[in-house]
C-alpha positions as a Markdown table, in Angstrom:
| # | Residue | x | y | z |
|---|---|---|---|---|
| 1 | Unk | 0.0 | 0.0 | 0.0 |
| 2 | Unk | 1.1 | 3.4 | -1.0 |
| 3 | Unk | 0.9 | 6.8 | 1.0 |
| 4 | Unk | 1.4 | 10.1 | -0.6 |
| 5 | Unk | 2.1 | 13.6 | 1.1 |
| 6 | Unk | 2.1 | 16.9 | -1.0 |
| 7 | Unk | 4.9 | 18.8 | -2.1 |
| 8 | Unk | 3.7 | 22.0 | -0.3 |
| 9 | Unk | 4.0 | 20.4 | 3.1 |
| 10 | Unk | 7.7 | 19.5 | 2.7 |
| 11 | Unk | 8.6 | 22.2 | 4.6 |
| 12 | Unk | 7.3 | 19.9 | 7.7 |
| 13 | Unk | 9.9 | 17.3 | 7.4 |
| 14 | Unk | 12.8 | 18.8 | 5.2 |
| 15 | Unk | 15.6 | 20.7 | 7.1 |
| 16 | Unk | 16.4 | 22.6 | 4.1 |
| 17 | Unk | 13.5 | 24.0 | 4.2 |
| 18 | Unk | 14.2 | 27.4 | 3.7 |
| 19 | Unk | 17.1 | 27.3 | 1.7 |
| 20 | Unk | 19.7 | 29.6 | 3.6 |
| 21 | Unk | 23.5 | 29.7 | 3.0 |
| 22 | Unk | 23.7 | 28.2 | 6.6 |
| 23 | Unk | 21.5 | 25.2 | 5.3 |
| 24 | Unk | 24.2 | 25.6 | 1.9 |
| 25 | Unk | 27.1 | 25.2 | 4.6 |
| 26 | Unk | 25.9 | 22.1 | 6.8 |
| 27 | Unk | 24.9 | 20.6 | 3.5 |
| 28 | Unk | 28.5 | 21.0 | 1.8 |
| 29 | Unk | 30.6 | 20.7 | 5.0 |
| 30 | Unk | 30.3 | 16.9 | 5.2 |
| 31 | Unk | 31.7 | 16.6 | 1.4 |
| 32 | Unk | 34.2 | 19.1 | 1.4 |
| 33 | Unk | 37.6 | 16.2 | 2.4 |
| 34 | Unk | 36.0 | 14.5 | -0.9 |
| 35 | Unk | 35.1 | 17.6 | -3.0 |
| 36 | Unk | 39.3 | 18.9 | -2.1 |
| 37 | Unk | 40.7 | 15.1 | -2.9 |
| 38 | Unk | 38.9 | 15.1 | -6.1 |
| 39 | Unk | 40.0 | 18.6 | -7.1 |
| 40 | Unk | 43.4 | 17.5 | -6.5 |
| 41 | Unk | 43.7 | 14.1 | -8.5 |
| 42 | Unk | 42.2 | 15.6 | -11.2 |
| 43 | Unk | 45.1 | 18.8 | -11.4 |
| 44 | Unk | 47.4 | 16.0 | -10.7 |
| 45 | Unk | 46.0 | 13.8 | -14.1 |
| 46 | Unk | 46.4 | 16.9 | -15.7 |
| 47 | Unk | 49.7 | 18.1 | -14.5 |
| 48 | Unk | 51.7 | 14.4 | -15.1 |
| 49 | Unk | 50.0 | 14.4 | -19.1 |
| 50 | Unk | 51.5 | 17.7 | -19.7 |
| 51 | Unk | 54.6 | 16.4 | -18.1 |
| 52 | Unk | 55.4 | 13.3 | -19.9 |
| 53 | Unk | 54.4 | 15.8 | -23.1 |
| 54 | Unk | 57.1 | 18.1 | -22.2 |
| 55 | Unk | 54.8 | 20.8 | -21.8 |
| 56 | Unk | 56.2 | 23.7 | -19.3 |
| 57 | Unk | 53.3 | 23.5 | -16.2 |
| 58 | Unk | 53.9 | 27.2 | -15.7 |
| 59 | Unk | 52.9 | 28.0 | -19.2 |
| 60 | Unk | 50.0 | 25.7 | -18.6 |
| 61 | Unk | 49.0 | 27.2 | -15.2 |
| 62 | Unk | 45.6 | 28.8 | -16.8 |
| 63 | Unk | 44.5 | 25.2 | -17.7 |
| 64 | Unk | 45.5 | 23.2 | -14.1 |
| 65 | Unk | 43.7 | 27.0 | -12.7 |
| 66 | Unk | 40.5 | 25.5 | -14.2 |
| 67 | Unk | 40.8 | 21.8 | -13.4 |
| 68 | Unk | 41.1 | 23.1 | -9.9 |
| 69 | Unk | 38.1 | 25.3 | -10.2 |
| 70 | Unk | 35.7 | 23.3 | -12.5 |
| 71 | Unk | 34.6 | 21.1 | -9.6 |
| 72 | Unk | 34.4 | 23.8 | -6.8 |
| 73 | Unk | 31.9 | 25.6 | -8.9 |
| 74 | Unk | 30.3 | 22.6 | -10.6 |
| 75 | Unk | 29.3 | 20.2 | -7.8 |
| 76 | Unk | 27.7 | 22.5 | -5.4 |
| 77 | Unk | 25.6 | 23.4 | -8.4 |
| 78 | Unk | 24.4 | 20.3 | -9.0 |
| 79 | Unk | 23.8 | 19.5 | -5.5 |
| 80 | Unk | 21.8 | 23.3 | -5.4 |
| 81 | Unk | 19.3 | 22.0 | -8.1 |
| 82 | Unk | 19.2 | 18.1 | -6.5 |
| 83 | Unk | 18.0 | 20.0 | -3.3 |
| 84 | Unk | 15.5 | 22.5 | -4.6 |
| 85 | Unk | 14.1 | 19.8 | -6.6 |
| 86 | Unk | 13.3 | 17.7 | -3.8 |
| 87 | Unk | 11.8 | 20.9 | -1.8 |
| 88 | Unk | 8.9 | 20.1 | -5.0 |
| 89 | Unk | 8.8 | 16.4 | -5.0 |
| 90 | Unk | 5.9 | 14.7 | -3.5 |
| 91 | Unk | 6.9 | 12.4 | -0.9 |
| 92 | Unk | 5.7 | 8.6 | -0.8 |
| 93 | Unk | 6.5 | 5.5 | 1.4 |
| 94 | Unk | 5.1 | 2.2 | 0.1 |
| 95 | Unk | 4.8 | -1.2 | 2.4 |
| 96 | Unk | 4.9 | -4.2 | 0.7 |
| 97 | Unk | 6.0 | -7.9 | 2.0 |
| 98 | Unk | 9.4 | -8.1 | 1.0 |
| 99 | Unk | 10.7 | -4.1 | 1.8 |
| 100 | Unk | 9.4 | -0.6 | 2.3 |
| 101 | Unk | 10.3 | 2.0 | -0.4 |
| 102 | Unk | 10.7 | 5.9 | 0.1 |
| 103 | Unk | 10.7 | 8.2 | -2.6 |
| 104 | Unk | 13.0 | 10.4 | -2.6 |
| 105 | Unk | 15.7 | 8.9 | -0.4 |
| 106 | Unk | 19.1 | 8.2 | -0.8 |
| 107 | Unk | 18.6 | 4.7 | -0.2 |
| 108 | Unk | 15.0 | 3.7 | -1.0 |
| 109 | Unk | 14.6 | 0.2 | -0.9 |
| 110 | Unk | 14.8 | -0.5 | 2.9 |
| 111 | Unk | 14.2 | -4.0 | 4.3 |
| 112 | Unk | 12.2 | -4.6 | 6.7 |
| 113 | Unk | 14.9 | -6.0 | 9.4 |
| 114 | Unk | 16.8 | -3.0 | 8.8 |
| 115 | Unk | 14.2 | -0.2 | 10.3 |
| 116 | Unk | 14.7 | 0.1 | 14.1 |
| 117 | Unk | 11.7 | 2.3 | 14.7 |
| 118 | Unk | 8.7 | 3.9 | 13.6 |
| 119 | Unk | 8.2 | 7.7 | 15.0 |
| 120 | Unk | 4.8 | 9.3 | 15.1 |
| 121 | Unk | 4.7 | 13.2 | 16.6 |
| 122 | Unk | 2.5 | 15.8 | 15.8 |
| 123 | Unk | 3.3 | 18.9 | 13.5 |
| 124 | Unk | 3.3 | 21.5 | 16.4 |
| 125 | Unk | 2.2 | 24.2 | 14.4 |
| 126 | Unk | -0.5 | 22.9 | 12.4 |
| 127 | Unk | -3.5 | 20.8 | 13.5 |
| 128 | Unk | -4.5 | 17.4 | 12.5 |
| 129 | Unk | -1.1 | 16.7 | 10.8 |
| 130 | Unk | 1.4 | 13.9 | 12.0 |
| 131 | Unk | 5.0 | 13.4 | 11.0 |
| 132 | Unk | 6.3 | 9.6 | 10.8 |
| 133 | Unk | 9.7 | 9.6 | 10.2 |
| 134 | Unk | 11.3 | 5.5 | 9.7 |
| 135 | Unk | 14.4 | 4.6 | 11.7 |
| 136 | Unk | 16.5 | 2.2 | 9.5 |
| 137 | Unk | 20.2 | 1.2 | 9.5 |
| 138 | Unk | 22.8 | 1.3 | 6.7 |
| 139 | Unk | 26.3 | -0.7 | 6.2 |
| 140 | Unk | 27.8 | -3.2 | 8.5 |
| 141 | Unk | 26.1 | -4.4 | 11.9 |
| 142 | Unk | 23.9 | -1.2 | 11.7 |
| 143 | Unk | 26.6 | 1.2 | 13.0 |
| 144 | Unk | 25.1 | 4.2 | 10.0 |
| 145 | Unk | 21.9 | 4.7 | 11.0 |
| 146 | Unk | 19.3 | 7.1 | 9.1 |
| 147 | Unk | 16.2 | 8.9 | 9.3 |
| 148 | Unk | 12.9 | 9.2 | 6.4 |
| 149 | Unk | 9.9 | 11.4 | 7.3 |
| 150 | Unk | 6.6 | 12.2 | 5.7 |
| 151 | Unk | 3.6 | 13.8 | 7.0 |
| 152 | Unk | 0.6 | 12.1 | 7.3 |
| 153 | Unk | -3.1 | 13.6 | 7.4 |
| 154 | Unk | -5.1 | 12.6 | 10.6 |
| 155 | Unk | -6.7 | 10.4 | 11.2 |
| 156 | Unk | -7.2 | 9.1 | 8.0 |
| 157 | Unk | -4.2 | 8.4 | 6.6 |
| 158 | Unk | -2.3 | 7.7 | 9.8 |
| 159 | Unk | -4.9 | 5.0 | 10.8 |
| 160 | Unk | -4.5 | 3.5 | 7.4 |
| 161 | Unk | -1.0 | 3.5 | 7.9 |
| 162 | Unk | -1.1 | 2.0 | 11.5 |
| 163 | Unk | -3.3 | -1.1 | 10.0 |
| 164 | Unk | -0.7 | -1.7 | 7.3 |
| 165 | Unk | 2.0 | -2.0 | 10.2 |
| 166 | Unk | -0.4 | -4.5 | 12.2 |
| 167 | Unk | -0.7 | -6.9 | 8.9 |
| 168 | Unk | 3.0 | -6.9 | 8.2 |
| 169 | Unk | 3.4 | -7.6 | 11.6 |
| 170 | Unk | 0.8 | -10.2 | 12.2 |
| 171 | Unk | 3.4 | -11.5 | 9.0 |
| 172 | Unk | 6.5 | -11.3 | 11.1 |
| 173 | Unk | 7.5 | -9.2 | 8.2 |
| 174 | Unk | 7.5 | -5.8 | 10.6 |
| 175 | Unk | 9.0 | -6.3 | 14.2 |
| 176 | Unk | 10.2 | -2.4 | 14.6 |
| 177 | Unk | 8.1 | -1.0 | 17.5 |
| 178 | Unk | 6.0 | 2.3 | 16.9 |
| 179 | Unk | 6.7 | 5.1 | 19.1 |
| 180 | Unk | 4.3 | 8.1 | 19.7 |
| 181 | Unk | 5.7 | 11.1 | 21.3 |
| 182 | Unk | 3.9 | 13.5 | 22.9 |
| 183 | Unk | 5.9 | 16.5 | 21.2 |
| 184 | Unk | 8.2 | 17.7 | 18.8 |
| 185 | Unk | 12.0 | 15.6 | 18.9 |
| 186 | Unk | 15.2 | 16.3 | 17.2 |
| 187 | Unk | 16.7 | 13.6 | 14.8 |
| 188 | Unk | 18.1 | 11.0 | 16.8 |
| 189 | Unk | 19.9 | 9.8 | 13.7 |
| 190 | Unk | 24.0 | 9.3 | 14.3 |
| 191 | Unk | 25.8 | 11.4 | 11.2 |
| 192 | Unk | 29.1 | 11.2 | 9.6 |
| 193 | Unk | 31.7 | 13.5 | 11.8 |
| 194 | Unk | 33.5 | 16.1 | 9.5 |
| 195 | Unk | 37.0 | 14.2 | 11.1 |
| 196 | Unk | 35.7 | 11.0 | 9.9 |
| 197 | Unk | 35.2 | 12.4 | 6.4 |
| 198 | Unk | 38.9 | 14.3 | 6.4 |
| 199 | Unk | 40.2 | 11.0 | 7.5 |
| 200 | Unk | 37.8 | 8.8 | 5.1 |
| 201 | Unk | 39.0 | 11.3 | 2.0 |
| 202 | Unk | 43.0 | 11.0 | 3.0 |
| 203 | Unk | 42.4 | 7.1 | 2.9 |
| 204 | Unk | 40.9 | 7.6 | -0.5 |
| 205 | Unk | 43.5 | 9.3 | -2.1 |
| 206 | Unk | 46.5 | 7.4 | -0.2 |
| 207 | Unk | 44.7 | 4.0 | -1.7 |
| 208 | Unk | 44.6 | 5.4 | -5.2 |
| 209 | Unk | 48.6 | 5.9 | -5.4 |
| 210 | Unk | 49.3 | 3.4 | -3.3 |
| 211 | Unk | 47.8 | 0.3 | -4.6 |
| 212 | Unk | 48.6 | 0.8 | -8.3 |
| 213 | Unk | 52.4 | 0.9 | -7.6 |
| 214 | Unk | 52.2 | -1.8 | -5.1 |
| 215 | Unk | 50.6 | -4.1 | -7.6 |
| 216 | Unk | 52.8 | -3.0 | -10.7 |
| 217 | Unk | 55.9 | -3.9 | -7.9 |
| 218 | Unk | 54.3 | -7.2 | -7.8 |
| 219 | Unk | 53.7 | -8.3 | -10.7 |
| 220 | Unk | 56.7 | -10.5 | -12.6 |
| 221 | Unk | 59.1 | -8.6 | -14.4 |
| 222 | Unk | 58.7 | -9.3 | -18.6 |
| 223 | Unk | 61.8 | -9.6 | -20.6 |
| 224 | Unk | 59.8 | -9.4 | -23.9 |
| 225 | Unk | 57.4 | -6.4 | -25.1 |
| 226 | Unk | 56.0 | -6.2 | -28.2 |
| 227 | Unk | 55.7 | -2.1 | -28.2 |
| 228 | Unk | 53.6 | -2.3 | -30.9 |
| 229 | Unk | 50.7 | -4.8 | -29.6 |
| 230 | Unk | 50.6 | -2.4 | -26.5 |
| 231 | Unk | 47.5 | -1.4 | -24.7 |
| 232 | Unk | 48.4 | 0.9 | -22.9 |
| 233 | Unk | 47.3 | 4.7 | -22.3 |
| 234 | Unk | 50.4 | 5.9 | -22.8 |
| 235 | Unk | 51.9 | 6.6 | -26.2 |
| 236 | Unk | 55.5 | 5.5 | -27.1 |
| 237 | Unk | 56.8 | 8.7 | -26.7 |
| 238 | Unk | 55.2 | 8.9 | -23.5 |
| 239 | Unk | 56.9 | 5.5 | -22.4 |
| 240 | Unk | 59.9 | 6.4 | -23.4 |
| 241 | Unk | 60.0 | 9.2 | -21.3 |
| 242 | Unk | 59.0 | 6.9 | -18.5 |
| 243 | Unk | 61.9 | 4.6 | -18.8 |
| 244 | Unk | 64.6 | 7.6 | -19.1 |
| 245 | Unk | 63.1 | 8.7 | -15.6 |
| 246 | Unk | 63.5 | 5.4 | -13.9 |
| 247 | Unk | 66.6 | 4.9 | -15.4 |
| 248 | Unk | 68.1 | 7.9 | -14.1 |
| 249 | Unk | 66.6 | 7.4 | -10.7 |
| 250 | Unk | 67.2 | 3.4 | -10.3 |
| 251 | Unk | 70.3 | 1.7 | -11.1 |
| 252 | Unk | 68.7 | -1.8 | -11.8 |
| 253 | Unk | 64.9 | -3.1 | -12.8 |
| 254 | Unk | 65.4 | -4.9 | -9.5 |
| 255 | Unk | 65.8 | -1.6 | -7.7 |
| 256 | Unk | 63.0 | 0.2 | -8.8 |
| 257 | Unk | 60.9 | -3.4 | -8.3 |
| 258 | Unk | 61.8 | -2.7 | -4.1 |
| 259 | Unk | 60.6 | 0.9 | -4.3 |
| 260 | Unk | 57.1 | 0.2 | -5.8 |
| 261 | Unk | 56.7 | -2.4 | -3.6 |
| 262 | Unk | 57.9 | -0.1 | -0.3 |
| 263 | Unk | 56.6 | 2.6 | -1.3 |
| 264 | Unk | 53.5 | 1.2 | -3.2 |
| 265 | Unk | 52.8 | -0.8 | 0.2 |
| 266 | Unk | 53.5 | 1.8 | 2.7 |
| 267 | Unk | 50.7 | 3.9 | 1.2 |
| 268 | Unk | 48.3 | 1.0 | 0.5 |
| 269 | Unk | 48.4 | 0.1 | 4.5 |
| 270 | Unk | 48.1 | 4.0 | 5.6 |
| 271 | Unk | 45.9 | 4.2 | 3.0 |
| 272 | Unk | 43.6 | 1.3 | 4.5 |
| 273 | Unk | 43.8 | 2.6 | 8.1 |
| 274 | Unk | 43.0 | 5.9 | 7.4 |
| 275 | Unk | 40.2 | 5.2 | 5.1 |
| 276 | Unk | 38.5 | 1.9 | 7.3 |
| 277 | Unk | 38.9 | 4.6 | 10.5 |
| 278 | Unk | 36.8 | 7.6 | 9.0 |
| 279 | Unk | 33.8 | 5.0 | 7.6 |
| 280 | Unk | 34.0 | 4.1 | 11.4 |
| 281 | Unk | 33.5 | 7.6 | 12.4 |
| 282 | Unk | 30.0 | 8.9 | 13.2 |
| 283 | Unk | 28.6 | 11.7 | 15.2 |
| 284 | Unk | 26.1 | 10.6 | 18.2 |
| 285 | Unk | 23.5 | 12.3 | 18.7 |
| 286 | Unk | 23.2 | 14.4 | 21.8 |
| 287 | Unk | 22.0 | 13.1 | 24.7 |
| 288 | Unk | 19.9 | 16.9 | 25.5 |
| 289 | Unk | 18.2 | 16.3 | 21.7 |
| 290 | Unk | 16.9 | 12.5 | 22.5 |
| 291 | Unk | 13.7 | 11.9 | 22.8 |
| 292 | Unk | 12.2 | 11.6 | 26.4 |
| 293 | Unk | 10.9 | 8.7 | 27.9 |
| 294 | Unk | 8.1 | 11.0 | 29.5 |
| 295 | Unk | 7.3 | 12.0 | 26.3 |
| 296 | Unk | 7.2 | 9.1 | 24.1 |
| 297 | Unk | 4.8 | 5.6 | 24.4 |
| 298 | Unk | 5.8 | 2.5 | 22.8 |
| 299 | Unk | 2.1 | 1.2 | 20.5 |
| 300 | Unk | 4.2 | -2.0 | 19.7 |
């Protein structure tokens, strides 16, 4: 069964609702570590092509200038028109046996063992509205957990909605309890931590060098090349150039073999740590914000 809310009343339910250059902020904070590491790779794609094509980088500073700004100005555009798009989407939740589906959501298939909670309060403001927002977990063992809310009309639609969650449960499909609350409650939702995403991003980008030269070092050393049955990317005078470097750098194959595998591993494993520590980072929600036990009753 499907349940619909208008548009006009996403101003319940949607924190970026009005769209302020506060809102902007908190909404571009969180990407910024990936937004910089991105901005950099790409100047550095650019910068090693004009390198191995002998081209002077200062003569060439214009072109690396709008590398560097082409995503700065790009993605918070796209995310702009994403956001006020959704301030004029309808919002919809549909129950079925297998999974619930929320429209528009990040992630809108949702099992039914992953929600934790269902959340009725009233709209403070306006009478005979109710918000539901749908606790549900994301990645490993639950530890990302995330918040959906609609509102729904009263009572019509909410007791419609309250059967629907007593037949899936009569199913064993829905064991989440529903919670009323007696007022208004802040998200209880844990969020990425803006030092989780610096060290998440840093992970990224140390992965990215590291692992390729860490493979390359260990994969076995070919005493024949056909040049001209190549595949790859680079072009033979581009190769060339290549093998002058290393051979001015390295005295033997063997040599430069030890560095990619030193260097290329050294990276790889800060790499790893950095980037498996920030996905373990999220920020709790404070205690002072949490719903009270006076003012919420378990239904089920």
């Amino acid at each position: 069964m499907q349940f619909e809310q208008p548009a006009e009343l996403n101003r319940y339910v949607d924190p970026t609702i009005p769209l302020t250059w506060a809102v902007r902020w908190r909404l571009t904070k969180p990407s910024l570590p990936m937004l910089i590491c991105c901005l950099v790779l790409l100047v550095e794609q650019v910068a090693f092509r004009l390198w191995l094509n002998d081209r002077s980088l200062t003569s060439e500073f214009p072109l690396l200038l709008t590398c560097a700004l082409f995503p700065i100005f790009f993605i918070p555009l796209v995310v702009e028109a994403q956001v006020r798009l959704a301030h004029q989407t309808k919002r919809r939740i549909t129950l079925d046996a297998k999974r619930v589906l929320i429209s528009p959501g990040k992630s809108n298939r949702i099992t039914w063992k992953q929600i934790s909670a269902w959340r009725f309060q009233p709209v403070p403001t306006v009478a005979g509205l109710t918000k539901l927002t749908v606790e549900y977990a994301l990645g490993v063992k639950g530890k990302i957990r995330r918040e959906w809310s609609m509102i729904l009309r009263q009572p019509d639609q909410e007791h419609a909605f309250l059967s629907e969650l007593d037949y899936f449960r009569q199913k064993e499909s829905n064991s989440a309890p529903v919670v009323r609350l007696a007022e208004g409650a802040a998200s209880t939702a844990a969020n990425r931590s803006f030092r989780g995403m610096v060290a998440f991003a840093l992970g990224f980008y140390l992965l990215l060098h590291g692992l390729p030269l860490f493979l390359v070092g260990l994969a076995p050393p070919t005493r024949h090349h056909d040049e001209s049955s190549s595949t790859s990317r680079f072009s033979a005078t581009e190769r060339a150039k290549l093998k002058r470097t290393v051979a001015q750098h390295f005295s033997s194959p063997e040599q430069f073999r030890v560095f990619l595998l030193v260097v290329g591993g050294g990276l790889t494993g800060l790499g790893a740590v950095f980037y498996f520590w920030g996905l373990s980072f999220t920020k709790k929600p404070d205690a002072a914000t949490a719903p009270k036990d006076s003012a919420a009753k378990a239904l089920g």
